[in-house]
N, C-alpha and C positions, 0 to 999 in steps of 0.2 A: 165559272166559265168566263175569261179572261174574252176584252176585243180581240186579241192576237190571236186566241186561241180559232174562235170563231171567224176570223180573216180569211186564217191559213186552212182550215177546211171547204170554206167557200171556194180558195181558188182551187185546190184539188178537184172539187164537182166541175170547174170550168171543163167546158169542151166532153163532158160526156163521156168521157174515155174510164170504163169500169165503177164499181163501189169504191164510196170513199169510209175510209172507217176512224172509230176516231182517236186518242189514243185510250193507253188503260187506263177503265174506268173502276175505281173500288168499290166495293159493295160492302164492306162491310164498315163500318166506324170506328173500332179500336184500331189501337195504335198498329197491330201486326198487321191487319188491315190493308193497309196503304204503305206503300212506296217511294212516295216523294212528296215535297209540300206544292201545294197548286192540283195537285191532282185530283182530277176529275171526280165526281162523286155520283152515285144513283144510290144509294142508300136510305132518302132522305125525303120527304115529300117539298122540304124548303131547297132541294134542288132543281126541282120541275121547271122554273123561269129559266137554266142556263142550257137546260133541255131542250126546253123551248125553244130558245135562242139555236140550237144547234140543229132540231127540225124547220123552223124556217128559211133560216139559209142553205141547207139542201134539200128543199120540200122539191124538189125537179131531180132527185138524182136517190139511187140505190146506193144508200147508207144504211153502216154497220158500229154499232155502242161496241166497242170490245171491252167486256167485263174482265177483273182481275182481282185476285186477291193471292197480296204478297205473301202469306203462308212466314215461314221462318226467317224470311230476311229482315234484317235491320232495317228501321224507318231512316229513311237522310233525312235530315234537317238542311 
């Protein structure tokens, strides 16, 4: 879980206007798995801190983890 990442979700919770979600997160850990590099993870219990990190900065607002698993498409590098 990148500063940037965590920033840019903070300011979406600004002002209260709806759920802020976050983007897709991969659940699983092979490589079909995931979709892009950087990308978010809950697969993991050594991901809990950027978790963390992304419940406190909208512990005030209706948020939403969007789970993903890229299925047959090719990993980007």
């Amino acid at each position: 879980m990148t500063d940037a990442e965590v920033k840019f979700l903070r300011r979406r919770a600004e002002g209260g206007f709806g759920p802020v979600m976050t983007c897709a997160a991969q659940i699983d850990p092979s490589v079909r798995g995931h979709r892009f590099s950087g990308q978010l993870g809950v697969h993991r219990d050594e991901m809990l801190p950027g978790m963390t990190r992304i419940a406190e900065a909208l512990k005030n607002t209706f948020s939403v983890v969007q789970i993903h698993h890229a299925g047959m498409i090719p990993f980007e590098q």
